[in-house]
N, C-alpha and C positions, 0 to 999 in steps of 0.2 A: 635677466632683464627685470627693473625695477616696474613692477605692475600699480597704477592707480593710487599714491599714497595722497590719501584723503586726512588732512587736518581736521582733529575733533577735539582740540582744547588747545589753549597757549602753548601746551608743552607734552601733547600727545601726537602722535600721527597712525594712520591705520588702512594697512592691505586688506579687502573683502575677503572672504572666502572665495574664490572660485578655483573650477576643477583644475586639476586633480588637489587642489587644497583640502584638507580635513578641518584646519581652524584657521581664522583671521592672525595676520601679525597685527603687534601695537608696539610702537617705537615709541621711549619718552626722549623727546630733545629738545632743545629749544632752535629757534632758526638757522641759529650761526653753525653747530654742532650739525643739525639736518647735511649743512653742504658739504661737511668732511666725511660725515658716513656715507654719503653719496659715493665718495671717488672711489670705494675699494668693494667688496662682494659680500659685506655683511648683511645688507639686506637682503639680497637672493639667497643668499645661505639658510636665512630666516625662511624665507618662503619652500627653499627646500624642505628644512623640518615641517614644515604644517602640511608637507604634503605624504609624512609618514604614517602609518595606519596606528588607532589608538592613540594619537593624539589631543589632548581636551587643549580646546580655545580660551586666551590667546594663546600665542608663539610671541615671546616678550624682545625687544633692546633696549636694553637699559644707557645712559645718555655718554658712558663711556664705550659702546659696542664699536668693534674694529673687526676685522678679515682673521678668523682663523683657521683648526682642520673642524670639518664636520660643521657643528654648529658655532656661529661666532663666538669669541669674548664678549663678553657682556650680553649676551643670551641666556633665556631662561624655556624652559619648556616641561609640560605636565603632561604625564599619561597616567593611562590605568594600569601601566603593567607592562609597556615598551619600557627593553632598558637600551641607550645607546653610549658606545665606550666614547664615540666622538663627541657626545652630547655633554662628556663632563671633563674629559680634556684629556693631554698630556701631563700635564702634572696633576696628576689624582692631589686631592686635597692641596695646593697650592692655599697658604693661608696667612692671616695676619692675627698678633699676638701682641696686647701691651703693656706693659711692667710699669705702677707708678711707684717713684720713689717718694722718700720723705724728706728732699732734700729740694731750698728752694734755688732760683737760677743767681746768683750775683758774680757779674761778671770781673767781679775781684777774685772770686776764689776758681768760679770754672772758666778758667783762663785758656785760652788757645793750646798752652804747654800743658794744662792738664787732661783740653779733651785729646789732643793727641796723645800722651800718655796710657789714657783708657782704652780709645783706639788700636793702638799696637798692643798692648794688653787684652783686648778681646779676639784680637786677631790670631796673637800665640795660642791662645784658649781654642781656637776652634778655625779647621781649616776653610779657604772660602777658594771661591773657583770652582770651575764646572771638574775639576779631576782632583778635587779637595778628599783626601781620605782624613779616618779619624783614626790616628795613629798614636800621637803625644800622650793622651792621656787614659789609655789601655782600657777602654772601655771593653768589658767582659759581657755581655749579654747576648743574649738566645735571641736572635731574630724570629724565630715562630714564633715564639715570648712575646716583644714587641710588637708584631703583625698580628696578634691573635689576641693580647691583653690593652695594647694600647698604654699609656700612661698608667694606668694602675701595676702593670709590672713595675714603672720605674718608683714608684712611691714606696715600692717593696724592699728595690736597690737603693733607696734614698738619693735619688735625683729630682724624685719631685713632693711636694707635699701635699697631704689631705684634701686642705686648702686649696692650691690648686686645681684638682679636679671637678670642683663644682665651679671655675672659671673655666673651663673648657667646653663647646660646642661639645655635646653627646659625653660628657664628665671625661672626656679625653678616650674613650673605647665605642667604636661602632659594633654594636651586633652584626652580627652575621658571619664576620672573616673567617677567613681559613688561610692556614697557610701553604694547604694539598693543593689550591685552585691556582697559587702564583706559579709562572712559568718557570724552567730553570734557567733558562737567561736572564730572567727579571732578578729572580735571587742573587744567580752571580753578581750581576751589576750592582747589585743592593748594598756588596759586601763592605763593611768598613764605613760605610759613610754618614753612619747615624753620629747624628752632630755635628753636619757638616751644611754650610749655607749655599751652595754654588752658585752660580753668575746670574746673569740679564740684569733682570730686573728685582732681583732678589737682594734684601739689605737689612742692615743694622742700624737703627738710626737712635743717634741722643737727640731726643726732643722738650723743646718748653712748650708749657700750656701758655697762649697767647690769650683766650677769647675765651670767654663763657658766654654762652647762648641760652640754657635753660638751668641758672641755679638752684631745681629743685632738684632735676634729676641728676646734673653735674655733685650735687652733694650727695646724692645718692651713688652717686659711682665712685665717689673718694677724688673728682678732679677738682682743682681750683687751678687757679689763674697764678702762673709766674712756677708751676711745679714744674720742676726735671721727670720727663718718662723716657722711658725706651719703647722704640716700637723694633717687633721683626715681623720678616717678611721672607717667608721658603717652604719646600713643600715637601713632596717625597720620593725628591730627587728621580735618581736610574731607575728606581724601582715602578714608579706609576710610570713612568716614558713608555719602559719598556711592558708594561703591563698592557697600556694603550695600545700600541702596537700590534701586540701578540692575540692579545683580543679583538681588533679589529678588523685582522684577518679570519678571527674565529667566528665571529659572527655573520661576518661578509659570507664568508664560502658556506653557511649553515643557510642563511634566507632562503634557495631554491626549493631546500629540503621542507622548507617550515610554510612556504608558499607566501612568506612575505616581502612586498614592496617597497624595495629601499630606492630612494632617490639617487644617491652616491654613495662610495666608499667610507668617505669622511662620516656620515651617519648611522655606519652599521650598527644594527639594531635588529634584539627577539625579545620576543615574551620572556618576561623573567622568571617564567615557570619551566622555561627551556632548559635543559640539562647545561645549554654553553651558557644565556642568559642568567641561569642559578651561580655558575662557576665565574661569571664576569661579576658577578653581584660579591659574592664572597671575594673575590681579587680584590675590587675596588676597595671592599671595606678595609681587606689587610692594609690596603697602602693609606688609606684613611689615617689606622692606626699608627703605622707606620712616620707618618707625617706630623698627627699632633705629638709622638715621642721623639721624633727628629726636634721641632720645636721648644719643648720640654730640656732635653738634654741642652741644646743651645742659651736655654735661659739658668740651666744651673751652674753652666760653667760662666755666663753675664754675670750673673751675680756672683761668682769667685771673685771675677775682677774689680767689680764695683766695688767688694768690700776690701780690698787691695789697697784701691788708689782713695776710697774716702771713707776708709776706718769701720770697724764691726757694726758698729750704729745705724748703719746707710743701708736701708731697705729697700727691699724691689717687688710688690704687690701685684699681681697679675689680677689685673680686670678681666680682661679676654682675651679666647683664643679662638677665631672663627676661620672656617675654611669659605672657597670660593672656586673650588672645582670637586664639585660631588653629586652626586645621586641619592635623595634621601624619602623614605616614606613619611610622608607629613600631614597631618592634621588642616581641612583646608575647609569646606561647608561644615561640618559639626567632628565632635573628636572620634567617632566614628566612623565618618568618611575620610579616608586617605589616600591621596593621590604619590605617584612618583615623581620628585619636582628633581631633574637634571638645570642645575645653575652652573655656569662657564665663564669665569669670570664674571659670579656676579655672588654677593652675600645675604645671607637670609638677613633678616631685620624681623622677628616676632613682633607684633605688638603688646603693648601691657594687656594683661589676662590673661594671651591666649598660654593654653593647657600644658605648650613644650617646651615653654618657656625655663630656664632654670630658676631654681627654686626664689633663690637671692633676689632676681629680675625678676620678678612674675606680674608686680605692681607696677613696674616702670617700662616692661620692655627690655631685654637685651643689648648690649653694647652691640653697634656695629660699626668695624671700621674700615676707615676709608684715606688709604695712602696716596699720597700727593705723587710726584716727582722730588728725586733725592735734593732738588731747590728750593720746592715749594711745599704749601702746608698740609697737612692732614687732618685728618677729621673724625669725630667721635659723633655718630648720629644713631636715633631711635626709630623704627619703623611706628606707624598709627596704623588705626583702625581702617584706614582708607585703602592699605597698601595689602589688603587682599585682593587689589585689582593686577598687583605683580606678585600672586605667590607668595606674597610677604618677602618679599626680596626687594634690591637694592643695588648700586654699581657697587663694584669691587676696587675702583682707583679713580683714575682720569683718563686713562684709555691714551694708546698709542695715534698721535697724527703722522707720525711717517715710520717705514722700517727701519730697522737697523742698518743697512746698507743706505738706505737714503740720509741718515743720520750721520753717517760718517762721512758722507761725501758733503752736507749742503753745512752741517755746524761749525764755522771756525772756533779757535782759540779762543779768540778775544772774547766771540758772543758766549763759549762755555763755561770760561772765565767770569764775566761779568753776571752772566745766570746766579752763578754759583757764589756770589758774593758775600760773606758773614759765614758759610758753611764749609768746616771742614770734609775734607774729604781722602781718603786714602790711598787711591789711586790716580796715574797720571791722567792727563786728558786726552792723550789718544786711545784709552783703554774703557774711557767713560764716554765719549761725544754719544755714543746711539743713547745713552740715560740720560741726555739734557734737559733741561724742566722742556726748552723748546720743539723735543721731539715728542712729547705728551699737549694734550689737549688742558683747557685750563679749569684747574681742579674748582677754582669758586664756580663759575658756570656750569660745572657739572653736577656737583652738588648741590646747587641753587635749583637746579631744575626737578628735584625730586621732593624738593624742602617747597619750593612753590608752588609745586604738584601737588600739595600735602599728603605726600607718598610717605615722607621719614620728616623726622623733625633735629634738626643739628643742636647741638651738644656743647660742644668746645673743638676748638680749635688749636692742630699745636702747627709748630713752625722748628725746622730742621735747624741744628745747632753742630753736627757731626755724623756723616754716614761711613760704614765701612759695609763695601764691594767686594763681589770675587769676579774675578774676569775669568 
């Protein structure tokens, strides 16, 4: 039951403390978004987390938040030392990653035949679907490797470069992992699938840069106006599913023993000094790793094909690689104080200066991005100084307005047809309808609401040109 939400700016709203609450919630929405968060349990979800022990105030929704397990998508939440498997997801590291090229868009030469070409070319390259193994291209690596080194393993196998790693959220390796703490179901499930994209909402997208917003920092990022990028979007797979899982029961059945008060299942949660909270803490990071080298591998086999269909010349530059289901100790009142910030569907946005900033970024802020629906645009934006009022966070998309089930049943043809107008796509329409731009909330208004908030400041703007899906 949604308690009291009190409007305290254009595009804030906010639940009080009261019992058994530990912090206030703060929703950023704007009006229209308010009435669709309404229909589904992500605010009560919110309000469950504030009422975990060790909680610090707020318990955030960011303006894409929708119904998920444990703590919403687009949820964010800080303690001192509560770690919750539900609080950072099923897909551990679920993340977005952008490759700019040096190639500009003229629709004389990236002709329909050609992005289709590339399309089915990146597709042979790397399996996609939820039962996508990676088998074609005999990839040889040590999974503890991967789980335990992160990207810097692959730089060693030559899949990724130097380079790369100062573009990646934590230079592509979280401390802490182990790969003693992952279950042996999580492993099995694991098997084979590094460089593999699987379904939902997970995608390859050919994008043009449409829109610059702030040509100091866009020149600072290598974007201009009219460039071809690639954006992806996948995470770590079986392996965070089933890590979540496994953990959630491991922490749930531990609480009676630890004397802590969990509201629900979906929240289970201990002191990460806890022997299961230590082992859920190293899990998560394996899959962390896990994730930014799924990603990694998927971008070295992009750029095989890119340099395929338009000649050795044709380069693919990775700006960034950020996650959006993690658990991370961060720098928040001074760089000595740090809290544990669990984001669920939602993306850090550092501001310029602050201290965790990567090196490159440190003056401008870090990229953070922000995927549209496979119809509509995406977006490249900076957090400011103001956005320590979210953790230095930010949404992660546009956030779902109906399920999947209700997607397939309410989208005809025509209207997914017509959505999808100018953009190639790979698959049929009965295989795509829950991914309609129509089943997603609208990506300007949602990002408008944290850029008028003066939460994050937008960047550039790209607009989808070719997506490849896995069903």
């Amino acid at each position: 039951m949604i308690l009291n939400l009190e409007k305290i700016s254009p595009f804030s709203w906010r639940i009080k403390k009261t019992p058994p609450m530990n912090a206030e919630v703060i929703i950023f929405a704007s009006e229209k978004l308010l009435e669709n968060i309404k229909k589904d349990k992500s605010i009560d979800q919110l309000i469950d987390a504030a009422c975990l022990p060790d909680v610090i105030s707020p318990v955030l929704g960011m303006p894409d938040i929708h119904q998920g397990f444990g703590l919403p998508i687009g949820g964010v939440m800080a303690t001192r030392g509560l770690i919750s498997a539900g609080g950072v997801g099923m897909d551990i590291n679920c993340g977005v990653r952008l490759l700019l090229s040096n190639l500009e868009y003229d629709p004389k030469i990236l002709t329909t035949e050609v992005l289709r070409e590339l399309i089915e070319r990146i597709s042979q390259f790397i399996p996609l679907g939820i039962g996508g193994r990676q088998k074609a291209n005999n990839l040889d690596l040590s999974l503890k490797k991967v789980a335990e080194e992160g990207v810097n393993f692959l730089v060693k196998k030559g899949l990724a470069t130097p380079e790369d790693l100062g573009s990646i959220e934590e230079n592509g390796r979280m401390e802490g992992a182990s790969f003693e703490a992952l279950t042996k179901k999580a492993i099995k499930r694991a098997q084979n699938q590094l460089g593999t994209l699987g379904s939902g909402n997970h995608f390859i997208e050919i994008q043009r840069v449409t829109k610059i917003f702030d040509l100091q920092i866009a020149q600072q990022f290598n974007l201009h106006e009219n460039q071809i990028c690639v954006m992806l979007h996948t995470g770590s797979r079986a392996l965070g599913h089933q890590t979540c899982l496994d953990y959630t029961e491991i922490l749930w059945q531990a609480k009676n023993y630890y004397g802590i008060n969990i509201p629900n299942k979906g929240l289970a949660a201990l002191p990460v000094s806890t022997n299961e909270g230590k082992n859920y803490f190293a899990a998560m990071a394996a899959c962390v790793n896990f994730a930014f080298a799924n990603r990694q591998v998927i971008t070295h086999f992009i750029r095989q094909a890119w340099q395929e269909i338009f000649g050795s010349q044709a380069e693919l530059e990775l700006l960034y690689d950020i996650a959006h289901n993690i658990a991370k100790w961060e720098s928040f009142d001074s760089a000595q104080d740090k809290v544990l910030i669990h984001r669920k569907g939602a993306t850090r946005a550092l501001p310029p200066g602050h201290p965790q900033n990567p090196q490159k970024f440190i003056n401008s802020g870090h990229p953070a991005l922000i995927p549209g629906s496979m119809g509509t645009a995406s977006y490249v934006i900076v957090g400011t100084a103001k956005n320590k009022e979210t953790f230095h966070s930010v949404n992660h998309g546009a956030g779902r307005i109906m399920s999947r089930r209700q997607a397939f049943r309410q989208i005809s043809q025509k209207e997914f047809k017509e959505s999808m107008k100018g953009v190639l796509y790979n698959l049929p329409y009965y295989k795509l309808a829950d991914e309609a731009p129509s089943a997603y909330k609208d990506i300007e208004e949602v990002v408008n609401v944290l850029a008028k908030a003066g939460i994050a400041k937008k960047v550039a703007q790209l607009k989808p040109l070719a997506v490849a899906k896995g069903a």
